[in-house]
C-alpha positions as CSV (number, residue, x, y, z in Angstrom):
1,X,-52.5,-32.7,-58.9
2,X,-48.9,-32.9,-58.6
3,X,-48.9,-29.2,-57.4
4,X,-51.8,-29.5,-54.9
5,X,-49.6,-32.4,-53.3
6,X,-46.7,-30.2,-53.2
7,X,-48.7,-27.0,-51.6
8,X,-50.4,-29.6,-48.4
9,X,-46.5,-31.3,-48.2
10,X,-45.1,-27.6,-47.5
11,X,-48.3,-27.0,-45.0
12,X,-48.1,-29.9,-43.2
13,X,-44.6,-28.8,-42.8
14,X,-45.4,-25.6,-41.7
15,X,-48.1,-26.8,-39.2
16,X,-45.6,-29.7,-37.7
17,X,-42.9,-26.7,-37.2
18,X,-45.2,-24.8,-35.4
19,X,-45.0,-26.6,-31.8
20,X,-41.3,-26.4,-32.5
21,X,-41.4,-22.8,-32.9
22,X,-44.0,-22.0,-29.8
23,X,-41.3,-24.6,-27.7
24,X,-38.7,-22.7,-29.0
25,X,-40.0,-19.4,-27.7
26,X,-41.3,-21.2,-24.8
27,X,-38.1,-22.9,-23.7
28,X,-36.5,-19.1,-24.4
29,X,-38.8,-17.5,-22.1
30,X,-38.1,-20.6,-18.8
31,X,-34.3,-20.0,-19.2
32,X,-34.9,-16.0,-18.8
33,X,-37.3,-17.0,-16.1
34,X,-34.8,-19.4,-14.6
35,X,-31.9,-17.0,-14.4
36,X,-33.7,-15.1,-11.9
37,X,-32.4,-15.7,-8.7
38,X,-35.2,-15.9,-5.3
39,X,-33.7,-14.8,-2.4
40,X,-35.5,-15.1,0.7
41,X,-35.3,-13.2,3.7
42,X,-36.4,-12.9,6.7
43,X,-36.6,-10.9,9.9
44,X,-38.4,-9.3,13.1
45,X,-39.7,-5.9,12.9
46,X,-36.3,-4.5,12.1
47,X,-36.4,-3.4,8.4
48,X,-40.1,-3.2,9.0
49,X,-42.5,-3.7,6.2
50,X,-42.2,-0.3,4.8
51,X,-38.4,-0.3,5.1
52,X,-38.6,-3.6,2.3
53,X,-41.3,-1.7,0.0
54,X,-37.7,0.7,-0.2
55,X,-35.0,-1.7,0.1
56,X,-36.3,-4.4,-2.3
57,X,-37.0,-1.9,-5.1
58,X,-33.6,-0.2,-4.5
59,X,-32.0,-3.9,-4.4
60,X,-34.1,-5.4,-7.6
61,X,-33.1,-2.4,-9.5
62,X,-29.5,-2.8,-8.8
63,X,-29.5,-6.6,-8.9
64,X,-32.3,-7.3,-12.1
65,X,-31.4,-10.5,-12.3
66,X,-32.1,-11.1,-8.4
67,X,-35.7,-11.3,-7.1
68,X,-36.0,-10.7,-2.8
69,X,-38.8,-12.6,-1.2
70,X,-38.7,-10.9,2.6
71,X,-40.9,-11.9,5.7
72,X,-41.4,-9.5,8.8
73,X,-42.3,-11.6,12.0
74,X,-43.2,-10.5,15.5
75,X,-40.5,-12.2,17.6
76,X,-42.3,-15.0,18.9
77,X,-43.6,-15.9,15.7
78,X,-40.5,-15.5,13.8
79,X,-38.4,-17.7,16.4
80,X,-41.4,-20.5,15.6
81,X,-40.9,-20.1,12.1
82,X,-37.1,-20.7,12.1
83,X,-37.1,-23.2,14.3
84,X,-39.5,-25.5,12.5
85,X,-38.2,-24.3,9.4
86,X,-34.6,-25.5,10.3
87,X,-35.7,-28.4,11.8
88,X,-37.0,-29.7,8.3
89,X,-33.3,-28.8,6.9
90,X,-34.7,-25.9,5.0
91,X,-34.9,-22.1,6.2
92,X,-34.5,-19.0,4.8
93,X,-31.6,-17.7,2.7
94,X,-31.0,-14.4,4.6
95,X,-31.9,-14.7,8.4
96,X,-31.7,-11.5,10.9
97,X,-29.9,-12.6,13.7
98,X,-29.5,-10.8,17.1
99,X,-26.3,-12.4,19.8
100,X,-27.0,-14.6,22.3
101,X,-29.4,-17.2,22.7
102,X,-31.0,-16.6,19.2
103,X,-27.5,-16.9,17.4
104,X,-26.3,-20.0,19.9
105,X,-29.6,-21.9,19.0
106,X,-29.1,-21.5,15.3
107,X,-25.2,-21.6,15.1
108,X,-25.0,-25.2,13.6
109,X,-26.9,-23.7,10.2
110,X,-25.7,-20.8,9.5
111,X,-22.6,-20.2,7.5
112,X,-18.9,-19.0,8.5
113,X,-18.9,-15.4,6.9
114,X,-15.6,-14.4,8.1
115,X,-13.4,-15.5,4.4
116,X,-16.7,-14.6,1.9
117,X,-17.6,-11.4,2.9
118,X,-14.2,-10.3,4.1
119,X,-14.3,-7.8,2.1
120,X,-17.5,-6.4,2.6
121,X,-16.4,-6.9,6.9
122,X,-13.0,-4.9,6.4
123,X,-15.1,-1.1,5.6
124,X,-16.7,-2.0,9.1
125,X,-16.0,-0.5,12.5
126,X,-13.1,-2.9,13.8
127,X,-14.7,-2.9,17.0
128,X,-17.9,-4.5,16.2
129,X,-16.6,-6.9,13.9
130,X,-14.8,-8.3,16.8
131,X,-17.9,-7.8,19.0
132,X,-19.6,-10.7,16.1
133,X,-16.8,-13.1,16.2
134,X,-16.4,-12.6,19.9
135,X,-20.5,-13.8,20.2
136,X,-20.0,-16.2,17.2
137,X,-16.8,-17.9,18.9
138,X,-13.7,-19.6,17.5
139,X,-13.0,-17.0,15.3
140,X,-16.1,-17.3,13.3
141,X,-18.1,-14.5,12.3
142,X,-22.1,-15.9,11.5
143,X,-23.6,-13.0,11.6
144,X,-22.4,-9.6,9.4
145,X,-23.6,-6.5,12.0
146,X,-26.3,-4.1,10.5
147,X,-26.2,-2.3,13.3
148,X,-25.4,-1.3,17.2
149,X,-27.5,-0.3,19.9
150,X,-26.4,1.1,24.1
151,X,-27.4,1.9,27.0
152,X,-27.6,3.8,28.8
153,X,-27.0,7.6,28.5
154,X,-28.0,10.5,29.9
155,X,-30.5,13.1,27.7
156,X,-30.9,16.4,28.9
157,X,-32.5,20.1,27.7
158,X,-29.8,21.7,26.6
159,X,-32.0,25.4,26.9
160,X,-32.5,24.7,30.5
161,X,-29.1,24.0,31.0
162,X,-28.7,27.2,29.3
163,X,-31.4,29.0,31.6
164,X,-29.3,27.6,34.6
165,X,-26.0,28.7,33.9
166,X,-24.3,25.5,32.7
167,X,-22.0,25.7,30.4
168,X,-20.0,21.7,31.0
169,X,-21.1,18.7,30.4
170,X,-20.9,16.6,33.4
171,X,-18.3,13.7,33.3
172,X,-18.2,12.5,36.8
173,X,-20.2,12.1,40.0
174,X,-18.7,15.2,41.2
175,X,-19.9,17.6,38.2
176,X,-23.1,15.6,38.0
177,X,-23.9,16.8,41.9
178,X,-22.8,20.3,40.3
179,X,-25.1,20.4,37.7
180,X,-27.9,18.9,39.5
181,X,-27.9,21.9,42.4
182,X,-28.0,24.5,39.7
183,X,-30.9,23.0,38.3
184,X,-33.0,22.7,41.5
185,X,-32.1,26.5,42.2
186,X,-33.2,27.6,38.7
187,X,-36.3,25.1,38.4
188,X,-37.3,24.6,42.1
189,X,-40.5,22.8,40.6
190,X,-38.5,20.6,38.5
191,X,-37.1,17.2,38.8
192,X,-33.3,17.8,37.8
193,X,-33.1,13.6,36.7
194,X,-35.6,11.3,36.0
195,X,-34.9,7.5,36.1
196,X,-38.0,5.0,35.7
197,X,-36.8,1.9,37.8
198,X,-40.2,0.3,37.9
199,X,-39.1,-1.8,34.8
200,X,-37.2,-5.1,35.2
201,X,-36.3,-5.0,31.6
202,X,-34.2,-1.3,32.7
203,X,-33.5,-2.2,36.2
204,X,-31.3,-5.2,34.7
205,X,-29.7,-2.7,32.3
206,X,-29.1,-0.4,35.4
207,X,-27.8,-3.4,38.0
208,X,-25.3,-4.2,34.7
209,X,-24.1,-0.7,34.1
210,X,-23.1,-0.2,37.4
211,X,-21.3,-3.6,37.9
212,X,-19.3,-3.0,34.6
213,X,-18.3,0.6,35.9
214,X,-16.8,-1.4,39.2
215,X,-15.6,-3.8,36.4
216,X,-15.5,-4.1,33.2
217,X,-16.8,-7.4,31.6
218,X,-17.9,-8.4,35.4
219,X,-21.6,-9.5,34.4
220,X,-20.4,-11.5,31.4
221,X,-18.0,-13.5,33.5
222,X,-21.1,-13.9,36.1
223,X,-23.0,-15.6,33.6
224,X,-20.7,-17.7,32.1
225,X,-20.5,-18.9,36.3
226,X,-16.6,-17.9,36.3
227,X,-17.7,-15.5,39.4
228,X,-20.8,-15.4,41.6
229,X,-23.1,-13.2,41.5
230,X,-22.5,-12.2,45.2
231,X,-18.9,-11.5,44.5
232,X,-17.8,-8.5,46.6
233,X,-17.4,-6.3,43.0
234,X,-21.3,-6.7,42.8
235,X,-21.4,-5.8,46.6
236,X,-19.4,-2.4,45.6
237,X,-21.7,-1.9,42.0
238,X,-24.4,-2.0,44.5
239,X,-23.0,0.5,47.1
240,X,-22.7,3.0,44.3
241,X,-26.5,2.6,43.8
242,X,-27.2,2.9,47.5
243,X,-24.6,6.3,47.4
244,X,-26.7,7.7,44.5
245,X,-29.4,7.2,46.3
246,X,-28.3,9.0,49.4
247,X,-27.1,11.9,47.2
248,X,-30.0,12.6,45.9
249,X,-29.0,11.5,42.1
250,X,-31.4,9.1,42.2
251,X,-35.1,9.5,44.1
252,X,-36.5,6.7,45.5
253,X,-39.9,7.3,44.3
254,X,-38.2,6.3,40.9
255,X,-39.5,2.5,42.2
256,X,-43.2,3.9,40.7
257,X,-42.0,5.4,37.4
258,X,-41.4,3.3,34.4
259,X,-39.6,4.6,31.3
260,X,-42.1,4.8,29.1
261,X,-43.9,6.7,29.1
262,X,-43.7,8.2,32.5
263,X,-40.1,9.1,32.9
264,X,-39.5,10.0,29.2
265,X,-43.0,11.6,29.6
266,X,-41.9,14.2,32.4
267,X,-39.0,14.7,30.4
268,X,-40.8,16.0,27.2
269,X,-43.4,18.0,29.0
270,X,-40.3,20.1,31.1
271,X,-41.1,18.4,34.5
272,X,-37.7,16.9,34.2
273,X,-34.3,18.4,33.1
274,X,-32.6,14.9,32.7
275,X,-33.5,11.4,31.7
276,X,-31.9,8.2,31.7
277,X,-32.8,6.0,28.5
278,X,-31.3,3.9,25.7
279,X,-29.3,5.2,22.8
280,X,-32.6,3.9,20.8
281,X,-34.1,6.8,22.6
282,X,-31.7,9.2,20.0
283,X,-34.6,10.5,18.1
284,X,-35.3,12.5,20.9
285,X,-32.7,14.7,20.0
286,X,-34.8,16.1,16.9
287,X,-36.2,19.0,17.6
288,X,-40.3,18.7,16.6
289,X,-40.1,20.9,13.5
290,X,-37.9,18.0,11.6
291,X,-40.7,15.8,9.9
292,X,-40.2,12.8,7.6
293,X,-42.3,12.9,4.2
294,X,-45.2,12.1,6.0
295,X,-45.3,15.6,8.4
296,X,-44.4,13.3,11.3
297,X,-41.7,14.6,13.8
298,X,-38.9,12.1,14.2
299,X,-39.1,13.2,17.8
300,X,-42.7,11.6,17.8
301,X,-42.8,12.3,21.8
302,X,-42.5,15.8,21.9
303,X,-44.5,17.5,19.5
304,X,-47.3,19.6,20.9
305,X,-45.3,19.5,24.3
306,X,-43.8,21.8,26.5
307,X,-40.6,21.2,25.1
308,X,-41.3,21.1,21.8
309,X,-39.1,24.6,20.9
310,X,-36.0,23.4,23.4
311,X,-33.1,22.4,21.7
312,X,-32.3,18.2,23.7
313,X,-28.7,17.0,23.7
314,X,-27.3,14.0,25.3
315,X,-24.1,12.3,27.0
316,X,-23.0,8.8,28.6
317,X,-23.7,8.3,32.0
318,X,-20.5,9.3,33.8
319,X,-18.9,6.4,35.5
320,X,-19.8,6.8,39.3
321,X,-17.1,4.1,40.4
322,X,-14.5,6.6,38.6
323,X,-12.7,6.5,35.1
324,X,-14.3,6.5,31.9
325,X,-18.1,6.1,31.1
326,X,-19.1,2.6,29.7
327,X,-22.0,1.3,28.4
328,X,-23.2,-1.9,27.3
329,X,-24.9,-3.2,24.4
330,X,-23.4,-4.4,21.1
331,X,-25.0,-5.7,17.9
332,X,-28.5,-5.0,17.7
333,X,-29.0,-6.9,14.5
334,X,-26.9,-8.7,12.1
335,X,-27.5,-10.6,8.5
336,X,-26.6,-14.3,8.9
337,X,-26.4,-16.7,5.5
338,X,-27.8,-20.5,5.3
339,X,-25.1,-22.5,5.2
340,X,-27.5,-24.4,2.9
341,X,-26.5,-21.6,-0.1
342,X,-23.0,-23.4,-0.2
343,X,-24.5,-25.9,-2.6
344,X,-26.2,-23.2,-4.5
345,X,-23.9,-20.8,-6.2
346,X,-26.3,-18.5,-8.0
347,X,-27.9,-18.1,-4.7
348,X,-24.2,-17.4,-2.5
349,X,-23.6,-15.0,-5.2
350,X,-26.7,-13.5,-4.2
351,X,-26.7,-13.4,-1.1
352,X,-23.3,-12.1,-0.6
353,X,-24.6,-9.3,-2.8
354,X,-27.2,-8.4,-0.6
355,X,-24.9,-8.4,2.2
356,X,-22.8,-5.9,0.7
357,X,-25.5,-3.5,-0.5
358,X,-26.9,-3.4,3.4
359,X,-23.7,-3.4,5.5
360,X,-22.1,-0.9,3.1
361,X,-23.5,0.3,0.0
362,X,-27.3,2.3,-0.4
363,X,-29.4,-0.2,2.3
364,X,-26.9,0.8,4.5
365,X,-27.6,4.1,3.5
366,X,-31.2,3.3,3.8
367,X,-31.8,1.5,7.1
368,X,-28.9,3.3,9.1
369,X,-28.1,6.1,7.7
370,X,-31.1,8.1,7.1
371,X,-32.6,10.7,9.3
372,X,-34.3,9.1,12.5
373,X,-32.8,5.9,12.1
374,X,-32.5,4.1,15.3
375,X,-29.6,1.8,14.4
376,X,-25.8,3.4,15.0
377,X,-24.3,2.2,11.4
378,X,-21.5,-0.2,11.9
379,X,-19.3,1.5,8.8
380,X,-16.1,3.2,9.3
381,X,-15.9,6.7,9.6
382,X,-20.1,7.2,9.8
383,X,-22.4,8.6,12.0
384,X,-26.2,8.7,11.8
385,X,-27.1,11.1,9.3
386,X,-27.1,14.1,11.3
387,X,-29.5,16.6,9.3
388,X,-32.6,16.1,11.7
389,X,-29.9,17.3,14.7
390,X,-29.4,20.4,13.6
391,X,-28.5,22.4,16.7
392,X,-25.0,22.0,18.4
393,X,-26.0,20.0,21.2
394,X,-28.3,17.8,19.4
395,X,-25.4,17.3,17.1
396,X,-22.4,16.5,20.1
397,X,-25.3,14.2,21.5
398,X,-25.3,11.9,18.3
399,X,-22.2,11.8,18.3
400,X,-21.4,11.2,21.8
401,X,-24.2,7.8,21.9
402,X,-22.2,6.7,18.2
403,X,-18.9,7.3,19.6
404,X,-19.3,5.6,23.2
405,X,-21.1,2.8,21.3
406,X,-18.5,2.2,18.9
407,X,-15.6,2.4,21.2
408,X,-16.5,1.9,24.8
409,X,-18.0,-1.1,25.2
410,X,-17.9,-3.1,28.5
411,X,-19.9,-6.1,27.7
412,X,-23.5,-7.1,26.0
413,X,-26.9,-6.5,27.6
414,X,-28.5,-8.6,28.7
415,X,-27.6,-12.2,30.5
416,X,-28.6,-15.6,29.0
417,X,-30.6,-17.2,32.1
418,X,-34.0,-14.8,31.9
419,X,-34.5,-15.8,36.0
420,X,-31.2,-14.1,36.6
421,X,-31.7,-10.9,34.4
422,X,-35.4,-10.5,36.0
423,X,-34.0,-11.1,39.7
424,X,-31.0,-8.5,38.8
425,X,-34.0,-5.9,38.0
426,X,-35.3,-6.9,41.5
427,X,-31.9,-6.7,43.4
428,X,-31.9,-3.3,42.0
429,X,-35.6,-2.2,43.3
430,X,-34.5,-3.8,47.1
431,X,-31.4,-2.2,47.2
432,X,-32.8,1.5,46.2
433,X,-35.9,0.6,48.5
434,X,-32.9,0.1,51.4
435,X,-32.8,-3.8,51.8
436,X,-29.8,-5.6,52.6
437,X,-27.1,-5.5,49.8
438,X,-25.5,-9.1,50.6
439,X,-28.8,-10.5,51.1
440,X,-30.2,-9.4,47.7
441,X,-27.2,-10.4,45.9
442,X,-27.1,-14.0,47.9
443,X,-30.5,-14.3,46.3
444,X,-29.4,-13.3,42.9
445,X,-26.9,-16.2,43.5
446,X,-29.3,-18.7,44.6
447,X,-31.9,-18.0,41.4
448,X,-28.5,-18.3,39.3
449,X,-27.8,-21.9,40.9
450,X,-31.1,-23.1,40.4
């Protein structure tokens, strides 16, 4: 009796250890699943969803302990979600940022990155990084540059420059007049530059360009109301236009074509030598027979087209008002923090991690630096990778939109009053249609008072 009392005192035991044992293993398996740090990001287009399927394996594997929650918006929908987001005091961890109006709306929660990712800011082209404190403002830096963007250069077929005897790049208006006479006397039936100016989203580009090669920084000071927009520097940007006109660099029926996907259009099927387009435009440059691992050309407008076997190179649009080209453009699209992660350590930690392994370590790699990437990498001493731009003027053309980019900035795209940048696109379309150059830019004034 004694001994049966004995054996159910040692299994009651055992049964009221039990729970202690399965809490035991329980509590074991929350603190593993509690070390693991959520990030969340998100973002418009740019990494797209099948950039993340890449990057957040790459990252997790890297980073075990660190779990990346991403979200890819279409712009309108992603500015909705941020601003309701922020408006609760939440928000995502990681928010891509572009300069201007997005940044300046958002400023107040996003975090100073200039002293925590120092580091990480220091292996980055000194140029930019002043380019994000310069839109940040007061020496703050709240958004980390992924990478650049331009506009606006000049891409050209390198084998009919060939065919036509040229053998210079053209750097000025004189050399561009040059070039385009030897190409309407080997191509009679060819347009020697195409420009489509039936955009207002280019034509502003265009009205800009030209302003900052009478001035540098001219349209920035314009919008920030230090000068008017009928200031006689604009009067002489807009002479230049009229001039190009005149000479034939620039045909007037131009006001019918837009740039995609008729000007870029005549340009891949031969009808044009030259065409005017964004340094987005780069991939271009590819020659057809360079396919990603899904057999698609990088240059997805020119396979199957009458170019298709030419070898495409590219250069800045030489400054018509004299001295070196500029272009304009900037960030493209930088990584911002919440300044909501400085109460959350684990998550800063992770967050400055991710910041490191896209601005300079293998997302970098991934998003900017692999073939056909559209983004000019912000890292010192890099170009795009360059293996899809085999041939020597595909190769110079890289590195002339990366270089200009990088170092020849005259001021952002782009203005912050949308009625002003749509009414420069229209100032643009008078002036090359022959109106009144005062009277279009008094009218550009009068939008920018209203």
């Amino acid at each position: 009796m004694k001994k049966r009392n004995q054996i159910a005192t040692v299994f009651l035991l055992i049964v009221m250890a039990l729970p202690m044992w399965a809490n035991g293993s329980s509590e074991s398996s929350d603190s593993a699943s509690s070390d693991k740090v959520v990030l969340t990001w998100w973002t418009w287009t740019i990494p797209t969803e099948e950039d993340f399927t890449v990057l957040k394996e790459g990252f997790e594997k890297k980073y075990p302990n660190i779990e990346l929650q991403y979200s890819v918006n279409q712009m309108d929908d992603y500015k909705q979600k941020l601003q309701v987001e922020f408006a609760s005091g939440a928000g995502p961890d990681v928010i891509s940022m572009q300069p201007g109006s997005l940044l300046n709306k958002y400023k107040p929660f996003l975090m100073d990155l200039s002293e925590p990712v120092a580091d990480t800011l220091d292996q980055l082209v000194p140029a930019v990084v002043d380019n994000a404190k310069k839109y940040s403002g007061a020496n703050k830096i709240y958004l980390a540059p992924l990478g650049t963007s331009s506009t606006m250069f000049i891409y050209y077929n390198a084998t009919y420059f060939e065919q036509a005897g040229i053998t210079s790049i053209p750097n000025d208006l004189d050399s561009l007049l040059v070039t385009i006479e030897k190409l309407k006397k080997t191509f009679p039936n060819k347009l020697p530059l195409t420009i489509g100016l039936k955009d207002g989203w280019f034509n502003g580009d265009v009205f800009s360009l030209l302003a900052n090669m009478v001035e540098p920084g001219i349209t920035e000071k314009a919008d920030k109301g230090e000068i008017k927009w009928n200031d006689p520097q604009f009067v002489k940007a807009m002479e230049v236009l009229r001039k190009l006109v005149k000479l034939g660099v620039i045909d007037k029926n131009a006001l019918g074509v837009s740039v995609y996907e008729d000007s870029i259009g005549m340009w891949a099927d031969g009808k044009a030598v030259m065409h005017v387009n964004g340094g987005w435009a780069i991939g271009m440059l590819s020659n057809p027979s360079n396919v990603n691992e899904k057999g698609i050309p990088y240059a997805d407008r020119r396979g199957g087209r009458a170019t298709d076997n030419d070898i495409f190179g590219a250069f800045a649009v030489p400054n018509f008002a004299g001295g070196d080209p500029v272009v304009l453009g900037g960030i493209d699209i930088g990584l911002s923090l919440n300044k909501n992660l400085l109460k959350d350590k684990a998550k800063l930690d992770a967050a400055l991690k991710l910041l490191d392994y896209m601005l300079v370590s293998e997302g970098r790699t991934y998003e900017t630096g692999r073939p056909g990437a559209g983004l000019i990498p912000t890292l010192k001493n890099t170009s795009l990778n360059k293996s899809i731009y085999q041939d020597p003027a595909s190769s110079a053309g890289v590195d002339a939109i990366v270089n200009t980019t990088n170092n020849d900035l005259a001021g952002p795209r782009g203005v912050t009053n949308p009625a002003v940048f749509n009414q420069m696109g229209i100032v643009v379309q008078n002036v090359v249609a022959g109106k009144d150059i005062q009277d279009e830019l008094d009218a550009l004034q009068a939008v920018s008072e209203k």
